[in-house]
VOBA-1610 file (N, C-alpha, C; in pm, whole numbers, padded with zeros to 5 digits, always signed):
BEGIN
Unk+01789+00148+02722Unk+01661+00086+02690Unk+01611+00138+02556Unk+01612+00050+02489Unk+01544+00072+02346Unk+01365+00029+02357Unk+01338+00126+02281Unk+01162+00121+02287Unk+01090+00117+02175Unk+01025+00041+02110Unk+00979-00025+01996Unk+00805+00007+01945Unk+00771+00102+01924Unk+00638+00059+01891Unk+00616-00017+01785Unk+00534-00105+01764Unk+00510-00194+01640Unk+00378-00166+01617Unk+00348-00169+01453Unk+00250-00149+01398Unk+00173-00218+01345Unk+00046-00230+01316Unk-00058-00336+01204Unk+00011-00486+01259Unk+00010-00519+01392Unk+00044-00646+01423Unk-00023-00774+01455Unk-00015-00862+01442Unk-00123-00982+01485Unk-00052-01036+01620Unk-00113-01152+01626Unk-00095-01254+01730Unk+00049-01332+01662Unk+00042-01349+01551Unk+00192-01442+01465Unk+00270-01328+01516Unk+00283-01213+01484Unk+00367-01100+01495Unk+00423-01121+01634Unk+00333-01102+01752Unk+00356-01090+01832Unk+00471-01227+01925Unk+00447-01333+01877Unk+00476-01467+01889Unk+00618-01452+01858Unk+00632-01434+01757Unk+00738-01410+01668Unk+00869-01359+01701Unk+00831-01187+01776Unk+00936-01107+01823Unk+00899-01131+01993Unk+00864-01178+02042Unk+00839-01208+02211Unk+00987-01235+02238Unk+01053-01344+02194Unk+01201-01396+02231Unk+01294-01286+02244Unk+01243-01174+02173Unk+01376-01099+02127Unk+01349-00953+02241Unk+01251-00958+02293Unk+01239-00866+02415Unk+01280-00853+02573Unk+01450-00826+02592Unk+01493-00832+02671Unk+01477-00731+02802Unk+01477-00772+02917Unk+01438-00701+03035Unk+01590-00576+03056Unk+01557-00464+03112Unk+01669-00384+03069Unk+01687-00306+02962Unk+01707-00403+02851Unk+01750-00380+02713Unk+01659-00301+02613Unk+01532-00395+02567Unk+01419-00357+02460Unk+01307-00365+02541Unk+01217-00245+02487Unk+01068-00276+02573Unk+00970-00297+02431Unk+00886-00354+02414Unk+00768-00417+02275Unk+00675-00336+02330Unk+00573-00223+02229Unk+00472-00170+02251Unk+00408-00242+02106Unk+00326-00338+02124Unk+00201-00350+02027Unk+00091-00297+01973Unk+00044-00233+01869Unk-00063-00183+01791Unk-00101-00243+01711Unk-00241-00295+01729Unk-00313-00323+01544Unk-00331-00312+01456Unk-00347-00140+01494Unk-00380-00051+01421Unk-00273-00014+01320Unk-00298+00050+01206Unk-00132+00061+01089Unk-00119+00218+01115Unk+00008+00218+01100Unk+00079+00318+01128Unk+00038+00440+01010Unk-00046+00567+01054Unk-00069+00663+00957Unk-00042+00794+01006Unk-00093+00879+00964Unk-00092+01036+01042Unk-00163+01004+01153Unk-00257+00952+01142Unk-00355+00995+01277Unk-00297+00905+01386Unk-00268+00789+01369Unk-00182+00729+01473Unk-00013+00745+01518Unk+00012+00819+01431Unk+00173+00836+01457Unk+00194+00867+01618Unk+00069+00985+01619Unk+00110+00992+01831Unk+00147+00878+01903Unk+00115+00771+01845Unk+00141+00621+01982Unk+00258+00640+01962Unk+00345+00636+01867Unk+00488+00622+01900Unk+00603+00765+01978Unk+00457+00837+02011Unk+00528+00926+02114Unk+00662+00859+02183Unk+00737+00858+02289Unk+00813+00812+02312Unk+00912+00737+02291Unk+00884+00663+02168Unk+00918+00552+02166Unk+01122+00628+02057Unk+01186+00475+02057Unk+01327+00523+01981Unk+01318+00481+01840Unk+01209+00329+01799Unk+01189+00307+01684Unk+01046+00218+01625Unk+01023+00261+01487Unk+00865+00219+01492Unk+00926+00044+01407Unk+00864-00022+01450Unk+00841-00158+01329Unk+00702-00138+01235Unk+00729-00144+01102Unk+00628-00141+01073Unk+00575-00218+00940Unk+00492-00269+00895Unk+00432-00391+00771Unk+00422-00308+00635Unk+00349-00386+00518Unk+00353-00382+00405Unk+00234-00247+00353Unk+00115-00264+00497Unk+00022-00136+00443Unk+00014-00011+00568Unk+00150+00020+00633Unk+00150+00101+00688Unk+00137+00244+00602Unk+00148+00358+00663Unk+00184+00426+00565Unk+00276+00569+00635Unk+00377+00502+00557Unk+00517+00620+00615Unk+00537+00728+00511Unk+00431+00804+00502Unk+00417+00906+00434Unk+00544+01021+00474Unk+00558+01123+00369Unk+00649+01234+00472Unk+00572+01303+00551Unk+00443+01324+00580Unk+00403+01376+00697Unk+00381+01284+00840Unk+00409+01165+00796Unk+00407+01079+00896Unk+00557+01092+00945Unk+00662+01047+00888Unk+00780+01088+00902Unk+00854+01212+00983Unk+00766+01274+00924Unk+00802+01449+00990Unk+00789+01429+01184Unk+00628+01332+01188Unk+00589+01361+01298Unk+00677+01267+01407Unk+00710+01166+01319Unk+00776+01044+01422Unk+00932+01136+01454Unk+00978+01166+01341Unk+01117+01268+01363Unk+01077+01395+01485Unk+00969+01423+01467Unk+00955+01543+01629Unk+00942+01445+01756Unk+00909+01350+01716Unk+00858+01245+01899Unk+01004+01225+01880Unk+01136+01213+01778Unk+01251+01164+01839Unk+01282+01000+01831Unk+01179+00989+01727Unk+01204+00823+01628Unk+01318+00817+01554Unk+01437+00731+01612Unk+01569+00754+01497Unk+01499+00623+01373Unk+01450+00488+01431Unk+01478+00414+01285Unk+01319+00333+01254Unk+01286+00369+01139Unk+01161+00314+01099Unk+01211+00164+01017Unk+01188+00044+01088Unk+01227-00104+01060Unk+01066-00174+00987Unk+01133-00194+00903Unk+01017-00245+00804Unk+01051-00426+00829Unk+00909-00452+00845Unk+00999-00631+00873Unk+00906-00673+00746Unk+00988-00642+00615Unk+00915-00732+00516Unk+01029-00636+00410Unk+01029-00698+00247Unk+01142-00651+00175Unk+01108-00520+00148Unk+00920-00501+00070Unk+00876-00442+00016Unk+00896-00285+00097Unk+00939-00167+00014Unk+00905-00038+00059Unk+00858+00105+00006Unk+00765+00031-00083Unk+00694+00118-00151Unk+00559+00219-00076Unk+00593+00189+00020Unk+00490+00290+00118Unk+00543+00356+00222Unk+00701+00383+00185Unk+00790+00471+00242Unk+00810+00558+00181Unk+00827+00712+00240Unk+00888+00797+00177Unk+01026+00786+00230Unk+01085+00731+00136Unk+01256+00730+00145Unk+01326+00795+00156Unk+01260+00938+00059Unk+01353+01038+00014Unk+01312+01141+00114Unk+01187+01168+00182Unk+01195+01224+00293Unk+01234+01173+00383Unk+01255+01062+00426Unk+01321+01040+00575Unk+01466+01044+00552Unk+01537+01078+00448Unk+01703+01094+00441Unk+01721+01199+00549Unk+01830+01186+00634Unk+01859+01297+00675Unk+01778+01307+00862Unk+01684+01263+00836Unk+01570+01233+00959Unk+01611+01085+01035Unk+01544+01021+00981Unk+01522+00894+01014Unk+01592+00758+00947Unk+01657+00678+01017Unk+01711+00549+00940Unk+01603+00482+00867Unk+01555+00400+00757Unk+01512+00332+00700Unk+01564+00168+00687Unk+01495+00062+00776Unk+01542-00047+00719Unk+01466-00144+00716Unk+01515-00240+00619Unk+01423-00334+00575Unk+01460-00493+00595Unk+01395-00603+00569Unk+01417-00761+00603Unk+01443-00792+00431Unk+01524-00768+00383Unk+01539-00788+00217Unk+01498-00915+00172Unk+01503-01045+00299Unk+01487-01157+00281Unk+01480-01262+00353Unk+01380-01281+00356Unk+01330-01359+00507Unk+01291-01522+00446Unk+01222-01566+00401Unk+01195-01668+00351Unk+01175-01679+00170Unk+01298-01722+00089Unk+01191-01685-00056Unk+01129-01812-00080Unk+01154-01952+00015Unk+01112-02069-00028Unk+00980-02010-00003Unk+00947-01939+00096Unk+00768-01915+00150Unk+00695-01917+00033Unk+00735-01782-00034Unk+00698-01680-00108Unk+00675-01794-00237Unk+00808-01833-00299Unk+00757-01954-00438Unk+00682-02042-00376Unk+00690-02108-00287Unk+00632-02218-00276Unk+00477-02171-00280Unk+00459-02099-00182Unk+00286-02037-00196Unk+00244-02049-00356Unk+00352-01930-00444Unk+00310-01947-00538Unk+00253-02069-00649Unk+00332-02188-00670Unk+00349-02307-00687Unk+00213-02351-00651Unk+00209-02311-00497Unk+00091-02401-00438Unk-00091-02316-00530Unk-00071-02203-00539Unk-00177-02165-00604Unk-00187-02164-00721Unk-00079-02198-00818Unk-00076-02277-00914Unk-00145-02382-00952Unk-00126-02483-00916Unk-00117-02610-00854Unk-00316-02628-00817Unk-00343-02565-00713Unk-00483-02540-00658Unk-00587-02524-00764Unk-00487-02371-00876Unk-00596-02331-00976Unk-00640-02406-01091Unk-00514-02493-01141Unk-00498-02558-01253Unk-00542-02714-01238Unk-00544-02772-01098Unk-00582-02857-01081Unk-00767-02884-01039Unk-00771-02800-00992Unk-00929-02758-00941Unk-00942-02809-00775Unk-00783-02823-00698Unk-00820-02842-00555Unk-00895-02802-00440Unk-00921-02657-00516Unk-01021-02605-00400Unk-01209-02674-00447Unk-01163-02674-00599Unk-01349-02719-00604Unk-01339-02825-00551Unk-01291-02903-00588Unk-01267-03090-00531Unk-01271-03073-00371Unk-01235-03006-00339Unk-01212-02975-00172Unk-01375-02943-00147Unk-01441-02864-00206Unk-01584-02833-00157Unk-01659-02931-00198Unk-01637-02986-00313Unk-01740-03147-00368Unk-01718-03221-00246Unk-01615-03269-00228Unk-01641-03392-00204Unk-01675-03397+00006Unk-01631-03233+00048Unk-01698-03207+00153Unk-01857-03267+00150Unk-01896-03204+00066Unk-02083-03239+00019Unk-02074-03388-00063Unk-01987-03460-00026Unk-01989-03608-00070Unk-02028-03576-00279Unk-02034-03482-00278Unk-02000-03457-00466Unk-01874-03503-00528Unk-01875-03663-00576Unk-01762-03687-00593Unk-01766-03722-00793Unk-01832-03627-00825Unk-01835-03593-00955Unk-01708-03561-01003Unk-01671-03549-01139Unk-01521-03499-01200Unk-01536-03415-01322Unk-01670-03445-01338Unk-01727-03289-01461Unk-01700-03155-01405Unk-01603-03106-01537Unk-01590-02960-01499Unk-01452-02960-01414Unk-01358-03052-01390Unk-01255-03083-01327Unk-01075-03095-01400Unk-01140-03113-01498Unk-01011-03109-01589Unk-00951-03040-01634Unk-00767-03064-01565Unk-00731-02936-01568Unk-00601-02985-01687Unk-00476-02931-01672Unk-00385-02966-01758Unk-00220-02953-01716Unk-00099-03039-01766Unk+00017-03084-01720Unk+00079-02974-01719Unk+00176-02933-01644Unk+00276-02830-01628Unk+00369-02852-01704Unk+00388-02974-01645Unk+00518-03066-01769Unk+00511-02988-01970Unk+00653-02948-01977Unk+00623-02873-02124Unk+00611-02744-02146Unk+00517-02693-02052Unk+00470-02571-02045Unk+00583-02478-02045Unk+00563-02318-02070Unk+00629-02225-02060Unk+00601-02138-01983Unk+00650-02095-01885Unk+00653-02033-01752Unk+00756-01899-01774Unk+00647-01814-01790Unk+00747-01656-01772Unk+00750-01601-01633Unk+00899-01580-01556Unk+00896-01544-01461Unk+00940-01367-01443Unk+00875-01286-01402Unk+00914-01156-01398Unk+00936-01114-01290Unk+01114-01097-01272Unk+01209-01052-01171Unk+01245-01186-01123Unk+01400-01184-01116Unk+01470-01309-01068Unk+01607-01288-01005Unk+01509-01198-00855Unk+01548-01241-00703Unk+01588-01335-00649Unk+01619-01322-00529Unk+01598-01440-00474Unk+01481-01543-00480Unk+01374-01487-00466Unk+01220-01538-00455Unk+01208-01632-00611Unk+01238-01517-00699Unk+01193-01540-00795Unk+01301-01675-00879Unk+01403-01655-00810Unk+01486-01753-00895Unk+01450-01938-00779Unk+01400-01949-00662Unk+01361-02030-00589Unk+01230-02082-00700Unk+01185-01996-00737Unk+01035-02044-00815Unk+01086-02104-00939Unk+01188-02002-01008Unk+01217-02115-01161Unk+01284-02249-01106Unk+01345-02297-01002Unk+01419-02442-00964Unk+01270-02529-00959Unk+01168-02478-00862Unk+01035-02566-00857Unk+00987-02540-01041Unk+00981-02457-01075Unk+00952-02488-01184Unk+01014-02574-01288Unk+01123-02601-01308Unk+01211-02662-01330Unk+01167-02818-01319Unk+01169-02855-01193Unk+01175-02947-01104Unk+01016-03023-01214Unk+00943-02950-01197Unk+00796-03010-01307Unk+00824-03029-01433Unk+00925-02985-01508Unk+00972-03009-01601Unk+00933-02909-01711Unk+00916-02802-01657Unk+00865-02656-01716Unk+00967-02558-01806Unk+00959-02535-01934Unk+01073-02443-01992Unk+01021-02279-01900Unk+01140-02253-01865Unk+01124-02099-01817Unk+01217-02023-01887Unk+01140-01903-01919Unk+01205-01781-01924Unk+01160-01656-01868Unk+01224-01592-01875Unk+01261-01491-01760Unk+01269-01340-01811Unk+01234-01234-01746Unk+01265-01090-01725Unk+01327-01016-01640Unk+01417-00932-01621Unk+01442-00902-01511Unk+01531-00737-01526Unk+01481-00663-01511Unk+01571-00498-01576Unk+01714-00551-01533Unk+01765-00614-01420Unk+01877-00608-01387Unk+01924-00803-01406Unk+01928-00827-01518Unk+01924-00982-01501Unk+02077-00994-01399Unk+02059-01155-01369Unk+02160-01207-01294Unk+02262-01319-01377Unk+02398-01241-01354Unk+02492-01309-01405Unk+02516-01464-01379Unk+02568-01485-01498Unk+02658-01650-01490Unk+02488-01733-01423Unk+02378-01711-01433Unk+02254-01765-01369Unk+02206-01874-01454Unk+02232-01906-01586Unk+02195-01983-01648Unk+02051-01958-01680Unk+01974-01851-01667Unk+01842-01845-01688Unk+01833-01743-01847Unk+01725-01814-01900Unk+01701-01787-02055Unk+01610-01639-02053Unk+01697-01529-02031Unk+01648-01400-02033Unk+01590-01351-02149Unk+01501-01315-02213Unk+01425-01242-02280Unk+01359-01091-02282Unk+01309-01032-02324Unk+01226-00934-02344Unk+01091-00930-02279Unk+01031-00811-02205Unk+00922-00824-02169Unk+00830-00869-02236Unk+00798-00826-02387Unk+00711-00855-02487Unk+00685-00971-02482Unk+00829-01014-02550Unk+00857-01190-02567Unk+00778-01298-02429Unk+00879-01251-02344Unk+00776-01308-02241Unk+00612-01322-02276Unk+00557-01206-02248Unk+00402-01190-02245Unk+00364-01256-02375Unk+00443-01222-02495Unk+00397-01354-02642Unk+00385-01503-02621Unk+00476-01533-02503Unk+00517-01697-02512Unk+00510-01754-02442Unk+00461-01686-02303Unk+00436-01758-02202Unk+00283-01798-02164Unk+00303-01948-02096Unk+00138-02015-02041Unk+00127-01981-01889Unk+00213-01972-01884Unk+00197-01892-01727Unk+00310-01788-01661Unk+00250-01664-01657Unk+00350-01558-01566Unk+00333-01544-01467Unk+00475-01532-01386Unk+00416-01490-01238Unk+00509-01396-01230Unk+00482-01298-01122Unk+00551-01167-01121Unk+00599-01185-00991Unk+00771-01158-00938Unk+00858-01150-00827Unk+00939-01032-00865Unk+00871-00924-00872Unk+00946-00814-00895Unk+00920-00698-00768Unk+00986-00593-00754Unk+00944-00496-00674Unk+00858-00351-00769Unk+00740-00300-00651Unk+00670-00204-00689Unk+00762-00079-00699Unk+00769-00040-00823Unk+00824+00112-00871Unk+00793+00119-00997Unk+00773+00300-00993Unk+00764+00337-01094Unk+00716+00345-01233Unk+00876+00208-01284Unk+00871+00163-01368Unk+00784-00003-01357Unk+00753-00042-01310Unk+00665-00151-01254Unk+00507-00141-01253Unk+00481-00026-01183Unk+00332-00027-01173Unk+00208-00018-01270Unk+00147-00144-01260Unk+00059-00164-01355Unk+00114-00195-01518Unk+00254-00318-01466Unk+00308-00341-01587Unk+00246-00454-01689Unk+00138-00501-01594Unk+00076-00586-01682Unk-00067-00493-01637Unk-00064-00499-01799Unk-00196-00382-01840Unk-00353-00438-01901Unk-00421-00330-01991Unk-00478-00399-02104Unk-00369-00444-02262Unk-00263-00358-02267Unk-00175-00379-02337Unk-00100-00454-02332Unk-00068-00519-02237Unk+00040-00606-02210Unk-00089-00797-02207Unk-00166-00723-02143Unk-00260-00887-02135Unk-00244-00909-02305Unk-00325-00812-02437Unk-00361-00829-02554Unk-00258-00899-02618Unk-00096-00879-02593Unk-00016-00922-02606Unk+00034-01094-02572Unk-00083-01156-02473Unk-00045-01218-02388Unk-00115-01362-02514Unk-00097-01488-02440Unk-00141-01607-02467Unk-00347-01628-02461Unk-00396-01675-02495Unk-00499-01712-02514Unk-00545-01760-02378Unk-00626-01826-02301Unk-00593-01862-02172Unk-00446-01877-02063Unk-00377-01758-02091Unk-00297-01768-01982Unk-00352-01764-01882Unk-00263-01813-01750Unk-00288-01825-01606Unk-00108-01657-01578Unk-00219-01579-01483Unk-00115-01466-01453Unk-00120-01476-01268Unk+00041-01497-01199Unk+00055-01537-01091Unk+00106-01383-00995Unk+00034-01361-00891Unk+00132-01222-00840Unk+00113-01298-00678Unk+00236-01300-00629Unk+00262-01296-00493Unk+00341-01162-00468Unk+00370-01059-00537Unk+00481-00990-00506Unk+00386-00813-00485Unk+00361-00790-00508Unk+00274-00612-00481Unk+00179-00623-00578Unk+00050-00599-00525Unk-00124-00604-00597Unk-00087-00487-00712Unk+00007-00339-00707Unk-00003-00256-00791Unk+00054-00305-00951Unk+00146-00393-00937Unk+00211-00456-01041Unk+00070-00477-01133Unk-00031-00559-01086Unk-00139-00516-01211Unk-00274-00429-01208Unk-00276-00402-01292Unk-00383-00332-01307Unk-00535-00381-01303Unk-00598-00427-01193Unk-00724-00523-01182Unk-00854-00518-01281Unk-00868-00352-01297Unk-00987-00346-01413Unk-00892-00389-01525Unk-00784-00424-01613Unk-00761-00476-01719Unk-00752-00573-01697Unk-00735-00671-01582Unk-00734-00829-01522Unk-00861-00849-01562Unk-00941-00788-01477Unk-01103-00832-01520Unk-01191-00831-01657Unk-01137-00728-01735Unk-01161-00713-01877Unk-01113-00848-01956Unk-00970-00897-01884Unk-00914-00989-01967Unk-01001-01123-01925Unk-01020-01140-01814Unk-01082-01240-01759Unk-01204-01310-01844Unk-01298-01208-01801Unk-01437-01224-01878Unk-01459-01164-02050Unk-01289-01164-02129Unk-01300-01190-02251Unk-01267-01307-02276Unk-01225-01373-02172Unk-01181-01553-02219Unk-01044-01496-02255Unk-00983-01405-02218Unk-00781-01377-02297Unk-00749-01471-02175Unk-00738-01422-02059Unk-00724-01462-01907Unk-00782-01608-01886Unk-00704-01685-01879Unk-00753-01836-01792Unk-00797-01845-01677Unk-00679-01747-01613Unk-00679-01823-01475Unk-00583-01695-01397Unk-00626-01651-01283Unk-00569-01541-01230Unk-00571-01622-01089Unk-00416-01620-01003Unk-00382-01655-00835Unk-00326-01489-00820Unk-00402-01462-00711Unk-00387-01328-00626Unk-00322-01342-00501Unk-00215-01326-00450Unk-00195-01327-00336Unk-00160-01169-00270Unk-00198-01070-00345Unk-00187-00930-00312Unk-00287-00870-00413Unk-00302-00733-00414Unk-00400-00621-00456Unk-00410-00491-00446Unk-00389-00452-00528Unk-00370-00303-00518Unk-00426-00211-00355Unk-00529-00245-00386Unk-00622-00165-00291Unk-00617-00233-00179Unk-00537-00349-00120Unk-00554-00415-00030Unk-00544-00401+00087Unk-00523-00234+00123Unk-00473-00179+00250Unk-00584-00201+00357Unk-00698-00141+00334Unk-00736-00188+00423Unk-00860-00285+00459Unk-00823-00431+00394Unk-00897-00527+00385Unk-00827-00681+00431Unk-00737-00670+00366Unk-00608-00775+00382Unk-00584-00777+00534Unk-00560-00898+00574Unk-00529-00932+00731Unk-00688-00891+00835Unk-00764-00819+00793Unk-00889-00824+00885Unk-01007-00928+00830Unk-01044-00967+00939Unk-01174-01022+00939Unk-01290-00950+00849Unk-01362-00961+00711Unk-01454-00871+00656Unk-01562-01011+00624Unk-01567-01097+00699Unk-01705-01189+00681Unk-01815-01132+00764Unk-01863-01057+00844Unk-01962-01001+00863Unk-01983-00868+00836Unk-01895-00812+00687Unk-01937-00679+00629Unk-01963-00725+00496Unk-02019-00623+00473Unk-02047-00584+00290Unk-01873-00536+00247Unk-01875-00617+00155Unk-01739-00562+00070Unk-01780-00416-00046Unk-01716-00328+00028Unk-01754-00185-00062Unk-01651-00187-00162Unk-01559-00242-00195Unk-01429-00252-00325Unk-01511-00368-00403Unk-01600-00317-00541Unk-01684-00403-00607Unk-01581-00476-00720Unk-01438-00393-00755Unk-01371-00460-00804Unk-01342-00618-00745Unk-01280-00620-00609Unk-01225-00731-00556Unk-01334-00830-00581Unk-01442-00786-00530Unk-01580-00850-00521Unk-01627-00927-00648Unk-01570-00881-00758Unk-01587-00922-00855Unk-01504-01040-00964Unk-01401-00994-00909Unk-01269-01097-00907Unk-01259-01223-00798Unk-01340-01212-00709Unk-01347-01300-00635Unk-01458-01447-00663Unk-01526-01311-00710Unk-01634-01455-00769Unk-01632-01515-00900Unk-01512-01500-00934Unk-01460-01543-01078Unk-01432-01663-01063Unk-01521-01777-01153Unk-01442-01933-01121Unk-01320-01969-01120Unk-01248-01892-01205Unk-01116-01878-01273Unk-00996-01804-01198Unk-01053-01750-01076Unk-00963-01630-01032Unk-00949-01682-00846Unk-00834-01731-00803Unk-00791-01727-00650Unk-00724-01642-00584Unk-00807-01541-00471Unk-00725-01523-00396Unk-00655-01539-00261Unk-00576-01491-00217Unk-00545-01540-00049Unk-00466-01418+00012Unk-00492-01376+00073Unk-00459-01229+00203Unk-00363-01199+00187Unk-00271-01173+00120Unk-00123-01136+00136Unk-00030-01254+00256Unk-00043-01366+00216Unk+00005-01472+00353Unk+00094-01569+00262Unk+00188-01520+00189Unk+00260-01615+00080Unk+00393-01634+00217Unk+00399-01512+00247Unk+00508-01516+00369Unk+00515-01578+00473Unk+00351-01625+00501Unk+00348-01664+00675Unk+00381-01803+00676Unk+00498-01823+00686Unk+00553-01966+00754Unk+00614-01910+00878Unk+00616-02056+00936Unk+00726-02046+01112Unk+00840-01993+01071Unk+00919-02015+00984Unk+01073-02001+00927Unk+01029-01848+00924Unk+01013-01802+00801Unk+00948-01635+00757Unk+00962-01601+00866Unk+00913-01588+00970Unk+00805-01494+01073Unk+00920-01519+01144Unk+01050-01580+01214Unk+01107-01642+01284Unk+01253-01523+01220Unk+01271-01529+01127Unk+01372-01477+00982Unk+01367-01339+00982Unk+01217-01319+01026Unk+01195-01150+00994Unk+01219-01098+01135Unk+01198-01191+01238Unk+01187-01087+01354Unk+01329-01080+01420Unk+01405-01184+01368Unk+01570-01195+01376Unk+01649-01076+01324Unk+01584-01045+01173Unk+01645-00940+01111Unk+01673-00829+01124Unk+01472-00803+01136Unk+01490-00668+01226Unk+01516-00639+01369Unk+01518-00698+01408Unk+01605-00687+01551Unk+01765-00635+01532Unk+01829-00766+01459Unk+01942-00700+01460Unk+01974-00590+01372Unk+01886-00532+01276Unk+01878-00410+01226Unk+01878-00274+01281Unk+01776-00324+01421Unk+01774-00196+01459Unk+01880-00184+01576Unk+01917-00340+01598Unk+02066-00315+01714Unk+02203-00239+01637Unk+02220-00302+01539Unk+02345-00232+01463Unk+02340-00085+01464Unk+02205-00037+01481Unk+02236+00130+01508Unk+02294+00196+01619Unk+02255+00095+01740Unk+02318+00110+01862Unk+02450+00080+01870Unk+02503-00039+01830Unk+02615-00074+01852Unk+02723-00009+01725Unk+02693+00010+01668Unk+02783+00059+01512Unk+02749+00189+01511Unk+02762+00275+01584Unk+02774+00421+01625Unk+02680+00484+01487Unk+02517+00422+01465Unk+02458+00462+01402Unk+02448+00403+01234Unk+02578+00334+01204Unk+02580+00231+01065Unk+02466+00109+01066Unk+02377+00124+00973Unk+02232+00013+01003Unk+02237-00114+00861Unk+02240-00227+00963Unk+02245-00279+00837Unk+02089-00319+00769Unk+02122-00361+00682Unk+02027-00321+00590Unk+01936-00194+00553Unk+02027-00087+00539Unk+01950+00031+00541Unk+01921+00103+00389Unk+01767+00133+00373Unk+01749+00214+00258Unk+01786+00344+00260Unk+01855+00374+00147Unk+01960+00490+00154Unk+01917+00565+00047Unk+01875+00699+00088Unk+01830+00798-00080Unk+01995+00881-00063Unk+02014+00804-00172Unk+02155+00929-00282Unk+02173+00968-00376Unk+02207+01076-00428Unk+02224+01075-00572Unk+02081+01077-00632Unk+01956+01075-00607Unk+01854+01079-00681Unk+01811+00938-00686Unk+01834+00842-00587Unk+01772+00707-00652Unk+01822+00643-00493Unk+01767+00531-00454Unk+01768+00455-00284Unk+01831+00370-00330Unk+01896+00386-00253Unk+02051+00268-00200Unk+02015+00190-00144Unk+02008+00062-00166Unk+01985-00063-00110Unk+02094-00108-00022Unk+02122-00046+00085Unk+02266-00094+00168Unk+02297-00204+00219Unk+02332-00338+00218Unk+02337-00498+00264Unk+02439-00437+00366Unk+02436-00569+00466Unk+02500-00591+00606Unk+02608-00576+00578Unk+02686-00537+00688Unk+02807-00520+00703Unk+02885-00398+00653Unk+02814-00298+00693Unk+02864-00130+00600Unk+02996-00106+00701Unk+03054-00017+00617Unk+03117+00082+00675Unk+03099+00232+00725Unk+03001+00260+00691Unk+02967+00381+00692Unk+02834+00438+00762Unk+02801+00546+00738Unk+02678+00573+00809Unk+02609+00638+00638Unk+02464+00636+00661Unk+02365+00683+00596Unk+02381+00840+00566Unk+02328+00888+00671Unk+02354+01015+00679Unk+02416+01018+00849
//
């Protein structure tokens, strides 16, 4: 019997992995709550935690799940920048859903594109209130345009085909470009000089965080529109907002946020918002956001709970070899894809 606590979960969550909870086999312990120090005790017992995008698998969290006798912390989403990797070597398996839906992920993007540049959400509130005015509505063709895409993933290379598809020149960034891809790779700079709209499909590290700056906006186009479905840290919000309300910034779609841990996915319409940044970006005519939900399709949610499942079965059955497992070696995490030979540690 394998025993599962899951963390920061909803009702989709729950829906999701129900199928995959066999009598005998797996038992599902559900929590709302995100996985931190102070909650690590629930997974007393348990053999492995599932856990989301704002948990936080600190190494003292780690330490504690390794004394309850937690072999594998299953992340059901790609992102794992709120793992300590390099402390759980040696402890605990690490694994992740590298890829669950990237149509979700572009298409969202696209769609808040699309929303911002067109003005669908104002038109959506006019004409609720029978305001079927068109002042103040005019937006402009994609067709032509130049579309800088930064990182070209899976996700990210699904977004240049829709982009494409509008008839959009793209070019591209990517530290590790992709071969024989046919995509018109450039320079970060270049990018940020030439592009009318960026959107970022990259992962949070390091070298990433807060790569679009005040330096990098100054660099940027005159009303650009800047797109993030991929980690809120990628920008830096007080230089978003600086850029915004200098008129550099057109148009900002948010589908993540730095600080979004603990706001994102809860109900906050009957509180005061104490993050005056968000608060402020929110009421920007120019600026959309939406909860971190670029992911939530039936497919996604269906993709992820498949994955990690059989993620955390391959530990059982493959005498401890996990597929998809994040691997610290050598000074840097091993991204391990299915089908290993080997074990981690």
């Amino acid at each position: 019997m394998v025993k599962i606590a899951f963390f920061e979960t909803k009702d989709y969550d729950k829906a999701a992995f129900a199928p995959y909870e066999k009598a005998g086999e797996t038992e599902f312990i559900f929590f709302e709550t995100k996985l931190t120090e102070m909650t690590a005790d629930l997974a007393k017992g348990c053999d492995a935690v599932c856990v989301f995008v704002n948990d936080n698998v600190s190494a003292a969290v780690i330490d504690k799940l390794y004394e309850y006798g937690v072999k594998i912390i299953a992340l059901r989403c790609a992102g794992f920048n709120n793992v300590d990797v390099r402390h759980a070597y040696g402890k605990i398996h690490v694994v992740r859903v590298p890829a669950y839906s990237p149509y979700a992920v572009a298409e969202h993007t696209m769609a808040l594109l699309l929303t911002s540049i067109r003005r669908i959400h104002k038109a959506y509130i006019r004409t609720r209130d029978f305001n079927f005015s068109l002042n103040g509505m005019t937006g402009f063709d994609l067709h032509g345009k130049t579309v800088g895409v930064v990182g070209t993933g899976r996700i990210g290379r699904v977004f240049i085909d829709i982009c494409r598809g509008f008839g959009m020149n793209v070019i591209a960034y990517d530290a590790f470009p992709a071969a024989d891809s046919g995509i018109n790779y450039v320079s970060l700079d270049e990018l940020f000089e030439k592009s009318d709209i960026i959107s970022l499909h990259c992962p949070l590290t390091d070298d990433t965080r807060h790569m679009i700056d005040a330096e990098a906006i100054e660099k940027m186009k005159k009303g650009v529109v800047i797109l993030n479905t991929s980690r809120g840290a990628l920008i830096d919000a007080d230089a978003l907002l600086d850029g915004i309300k200098a008129r550099k910034v057109g148009a900002a779609c948010l589908d993540v946020y730095e600080e979004e841990a603990d706001l994102f996915f809860e109900d906050r319409s009957g509180h005061i918002l104490n993050d005056e940044l968000l608060a402020r970006l929110i009421s920007m005519p120019n600026v959309i956001v939406t909860s971190h939900q670029a992911f939530l399709t039936a497919e996604a949610l269906n993709n992820i709970a498949e994955t990690t499942m059989n993620n955390i079965r391959s530990y059982y059955e493959n005498n401890g070899i996990c597929d998809n497992e994040l691997c610290f070696r050598d000074g840097r995490i091993d991204t391990l894809k299915k089908d290993r030979k080997e074990k981690c540690f």
